[in-house]
C-alpha positions as CSV (number, residue, x, y, z in Angstrom):
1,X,10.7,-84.7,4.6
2,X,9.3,-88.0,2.7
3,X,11.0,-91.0,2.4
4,X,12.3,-90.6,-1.4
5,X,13.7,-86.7,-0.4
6,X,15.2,-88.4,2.5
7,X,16.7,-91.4,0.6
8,X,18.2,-88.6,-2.0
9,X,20.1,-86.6,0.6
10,X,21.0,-89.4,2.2
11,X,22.5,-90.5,-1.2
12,X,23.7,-86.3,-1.8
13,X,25.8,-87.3,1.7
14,X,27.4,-90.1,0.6
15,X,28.6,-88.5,-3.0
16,X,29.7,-85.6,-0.7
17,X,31.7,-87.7,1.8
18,X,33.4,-89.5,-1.2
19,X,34.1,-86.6,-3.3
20,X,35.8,-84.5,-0.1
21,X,37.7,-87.9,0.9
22,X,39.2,-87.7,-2.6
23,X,39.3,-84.5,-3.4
24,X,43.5,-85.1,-4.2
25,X,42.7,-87.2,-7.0
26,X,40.8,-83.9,-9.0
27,X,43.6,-81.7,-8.9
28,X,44.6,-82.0,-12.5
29,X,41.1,-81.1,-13.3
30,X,39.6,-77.6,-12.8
31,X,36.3,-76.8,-11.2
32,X,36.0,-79.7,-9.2
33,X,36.8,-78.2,-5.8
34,X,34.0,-75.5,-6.5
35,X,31.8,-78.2,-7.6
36,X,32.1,-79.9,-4.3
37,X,31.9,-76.8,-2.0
38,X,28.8,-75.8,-4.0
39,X,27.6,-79.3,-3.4
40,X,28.4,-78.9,0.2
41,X,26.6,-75.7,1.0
42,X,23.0,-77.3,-1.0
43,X,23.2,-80.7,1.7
44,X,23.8,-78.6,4.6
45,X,20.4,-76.3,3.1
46,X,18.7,-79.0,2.5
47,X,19.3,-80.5,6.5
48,X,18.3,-77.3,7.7
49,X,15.2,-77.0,5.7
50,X,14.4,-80.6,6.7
51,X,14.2,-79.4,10.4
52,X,12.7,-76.1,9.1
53,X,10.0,-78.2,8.0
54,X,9.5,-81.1,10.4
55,X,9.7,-78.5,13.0
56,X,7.4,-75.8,11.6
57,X,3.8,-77.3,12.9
58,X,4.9,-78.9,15.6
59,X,5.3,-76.2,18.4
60,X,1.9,-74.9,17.1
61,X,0.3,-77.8,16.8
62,X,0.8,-78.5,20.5
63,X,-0.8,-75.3,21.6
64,X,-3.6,-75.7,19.6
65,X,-4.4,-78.7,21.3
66,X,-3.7,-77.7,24.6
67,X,-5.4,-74.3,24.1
68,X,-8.9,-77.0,22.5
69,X,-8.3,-79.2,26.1
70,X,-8.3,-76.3,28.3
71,X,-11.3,-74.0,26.2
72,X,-13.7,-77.9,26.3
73,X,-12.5,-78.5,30.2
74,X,-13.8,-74.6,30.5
75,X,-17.1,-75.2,28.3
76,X,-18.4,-78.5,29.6
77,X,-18.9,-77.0,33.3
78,X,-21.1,-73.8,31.6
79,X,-22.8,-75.8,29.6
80,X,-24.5,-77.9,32.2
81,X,-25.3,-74.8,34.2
82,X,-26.8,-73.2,31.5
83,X,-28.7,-77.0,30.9
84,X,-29.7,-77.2,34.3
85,X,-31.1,-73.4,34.4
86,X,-32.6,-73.5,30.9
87,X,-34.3,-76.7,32.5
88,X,-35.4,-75.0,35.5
89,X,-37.1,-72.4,33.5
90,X,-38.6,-74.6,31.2
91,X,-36.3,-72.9,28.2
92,X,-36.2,-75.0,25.4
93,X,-33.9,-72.8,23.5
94,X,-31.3,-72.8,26.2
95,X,-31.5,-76.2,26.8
96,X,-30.8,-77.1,22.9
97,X,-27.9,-74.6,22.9
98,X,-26.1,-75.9,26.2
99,X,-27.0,-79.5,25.4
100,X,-23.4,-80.9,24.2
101,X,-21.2,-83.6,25.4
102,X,-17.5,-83.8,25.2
103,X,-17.5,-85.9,22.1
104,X,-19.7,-83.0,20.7
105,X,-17.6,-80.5,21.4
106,X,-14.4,-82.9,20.0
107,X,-16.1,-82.9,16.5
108,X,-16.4,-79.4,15.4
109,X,-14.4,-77.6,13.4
110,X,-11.9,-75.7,14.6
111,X,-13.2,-72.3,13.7
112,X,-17.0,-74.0,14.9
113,X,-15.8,-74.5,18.4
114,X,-14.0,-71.2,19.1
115,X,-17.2,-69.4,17.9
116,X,-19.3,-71.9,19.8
117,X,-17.2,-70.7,23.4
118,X,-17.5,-67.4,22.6
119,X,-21.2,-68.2,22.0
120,X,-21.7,-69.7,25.4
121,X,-19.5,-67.1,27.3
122,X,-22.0,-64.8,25.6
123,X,-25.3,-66.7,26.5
124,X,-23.6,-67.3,30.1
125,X,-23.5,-63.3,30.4
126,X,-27.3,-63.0,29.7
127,X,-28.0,-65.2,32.1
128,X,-25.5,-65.1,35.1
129,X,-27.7,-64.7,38.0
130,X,-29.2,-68.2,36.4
131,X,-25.9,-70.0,36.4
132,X,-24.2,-68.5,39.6
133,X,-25.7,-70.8,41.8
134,X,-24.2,-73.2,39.6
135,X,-20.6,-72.3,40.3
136,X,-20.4,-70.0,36.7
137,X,-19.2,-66.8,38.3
138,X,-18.8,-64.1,36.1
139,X,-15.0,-65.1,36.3
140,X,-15.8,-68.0,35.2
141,X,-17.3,-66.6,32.0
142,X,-14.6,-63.9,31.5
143,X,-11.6,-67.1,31.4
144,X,-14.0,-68.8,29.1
145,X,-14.4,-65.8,27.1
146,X,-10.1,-65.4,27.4
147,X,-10.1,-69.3,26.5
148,X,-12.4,-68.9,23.5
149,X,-10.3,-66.1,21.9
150,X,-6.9,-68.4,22.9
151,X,-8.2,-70.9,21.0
152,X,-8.5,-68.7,18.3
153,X,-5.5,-67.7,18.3
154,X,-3.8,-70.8,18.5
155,X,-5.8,-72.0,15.5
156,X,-4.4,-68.7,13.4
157,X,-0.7,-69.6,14.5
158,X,-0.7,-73.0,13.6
159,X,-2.7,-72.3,10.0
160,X,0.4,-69.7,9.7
161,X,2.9,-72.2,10.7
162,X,1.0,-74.8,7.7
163,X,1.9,-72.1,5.1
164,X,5.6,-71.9,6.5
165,X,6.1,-75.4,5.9
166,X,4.9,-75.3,2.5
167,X,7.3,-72.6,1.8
168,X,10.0,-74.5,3.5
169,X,9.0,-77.3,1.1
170,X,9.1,-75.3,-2.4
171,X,12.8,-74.3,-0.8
172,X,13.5,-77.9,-0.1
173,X,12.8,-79.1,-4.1
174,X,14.5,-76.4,-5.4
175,X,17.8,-77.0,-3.3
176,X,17.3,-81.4,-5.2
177,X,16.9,-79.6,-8.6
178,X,20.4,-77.4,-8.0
179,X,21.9,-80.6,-6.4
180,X,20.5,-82.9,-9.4
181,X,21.8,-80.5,-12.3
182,X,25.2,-80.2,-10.4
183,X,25.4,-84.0,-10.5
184,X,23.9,-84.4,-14.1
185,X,25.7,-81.6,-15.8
186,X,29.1,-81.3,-13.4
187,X,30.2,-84.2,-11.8
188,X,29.4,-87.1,-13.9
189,X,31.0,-85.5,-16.7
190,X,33.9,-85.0,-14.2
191,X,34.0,-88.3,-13.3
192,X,34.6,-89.0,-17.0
193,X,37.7,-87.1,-17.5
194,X,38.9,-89.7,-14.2
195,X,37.9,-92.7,-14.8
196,X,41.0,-93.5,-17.2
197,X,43.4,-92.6,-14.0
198,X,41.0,-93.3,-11.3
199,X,38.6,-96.3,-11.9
200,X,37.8,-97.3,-8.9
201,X,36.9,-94.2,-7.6
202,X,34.8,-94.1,-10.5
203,X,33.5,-97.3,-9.7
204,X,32.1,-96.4,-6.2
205,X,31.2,-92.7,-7.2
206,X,28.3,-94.0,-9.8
207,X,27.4,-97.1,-7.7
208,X,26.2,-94.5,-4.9
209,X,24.2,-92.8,-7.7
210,X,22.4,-95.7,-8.5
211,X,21.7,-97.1,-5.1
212,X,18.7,-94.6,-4.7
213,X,15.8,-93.7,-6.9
214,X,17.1,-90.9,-8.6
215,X,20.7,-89.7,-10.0
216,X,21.0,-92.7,-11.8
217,X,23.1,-92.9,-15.3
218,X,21.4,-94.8,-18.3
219,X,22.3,-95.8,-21.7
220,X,20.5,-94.3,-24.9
221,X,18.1,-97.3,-24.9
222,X,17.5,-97.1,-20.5
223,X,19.8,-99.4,-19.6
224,X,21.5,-99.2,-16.2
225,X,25.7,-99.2,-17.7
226,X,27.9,-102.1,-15.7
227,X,30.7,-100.4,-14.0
228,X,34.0,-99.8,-15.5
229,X,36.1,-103.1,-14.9
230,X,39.0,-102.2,-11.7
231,X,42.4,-101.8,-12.5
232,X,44.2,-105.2,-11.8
């Protein structure tokens, strides 16, 4: 959640706390405890979106990058045994394809790496009797080829978990425009019937709309009105 969506709820809170702490003082005026019950069940949506969202990526982010660690610790070991063989047998092509360095192989793209594992588990295959002496068993290549097509996955899961979040976002704005309309079109006007019995509470209800960025009450002309004078 960004800073103004979280300076809004945190201002939806405070109305909330105020309105439930006084909820007495509406009893000659109807709607109001369906107001605030209606305004209680949008803050509680909008917490659990907020972890909805902060949470979505972050589980799959972590695999991804532990799934990249394990698939370049895997590559780095074939990829000198295919150098040292290509070199050995004066191939240039295998050389130029097994020439990378961990830096390399930390600035593809995500989708370039996993086919670039799966492209030396491959090559690896062709040439196993070359690299065996090296250590690159042909279990070795099978986990690579396993690591490869983990990577993959992880990449796939955590693209999936992108287009959660964004869904948990459109929720999220929808849940401020019920919550703003409630306050516009409900509870400032019932604030208005109060204030003639009830002016401090009137006072501090519109000071915690103005204290954040949105919610706040203006004048015809944009002006910020002072608040009503407390009783004596």
């Amino acid at each position: 959640m960004n800073k103004r969506y979280e300076n809004k709820l945190t201002m939806y809170e405070g109305l909330l706390a105020l309105l439930q702490s006084n909820i007495a003082k509406f009893q000659s005026i109807g709607g109001v405890a369906d107001a605030v019950t209606e305004l209680s069940v949008i803050v509680t949506g909008l917490k659990a979106k907020s972890t909805e969202v902060d949470s979505a990526t972050v589980g799959k982010a972590t695999t991804k990058y532990s799934a990249e660690d394990t698939l370049v610790a895997a590559l780095l070991p074939a990829c000198s045994a295919l150098y040292i063989f290509g070199r050995k047998q004066n191939n240039a092509e295998i050389k130029e394809r097994a020439n990378v360095t961990e830096a390399k192989l930390r600035a593809m793209r995500d989708t370039e790496l996993a086919s670039f594992g799966n492209a030396v588990a491959e090559l690896s295959t062709a040439n196993v009797q070359g690299v065996v002496p090296f250590g690159i068993t042909a279990g070795k290549i099978a986990e690579l080829k396993t690591k490869a097509d983990a990577y993959s996955a992880a990449i796939g899961a955590r693209e999936s978990s992108v287009a959660d979040r964004k869904g948990a976002r459109g929720s999220m704005s929808d849940l401020f425009d019920k919550a703003d309309e409630l306050l516009n079109e409900e509870f400032d006007r019932y604030m208005e019937l109060l204030r003639p019995t009830e002016t401090e509470l009137y006072n501090k209800y519109f000071s915690a709309r103005v204290v954040k960025d949105t919610g706040v009450r203006h004048k015809a002309n944009g002006e910020t009105p002072a608040p009503a004078p407390s009783n004596p």
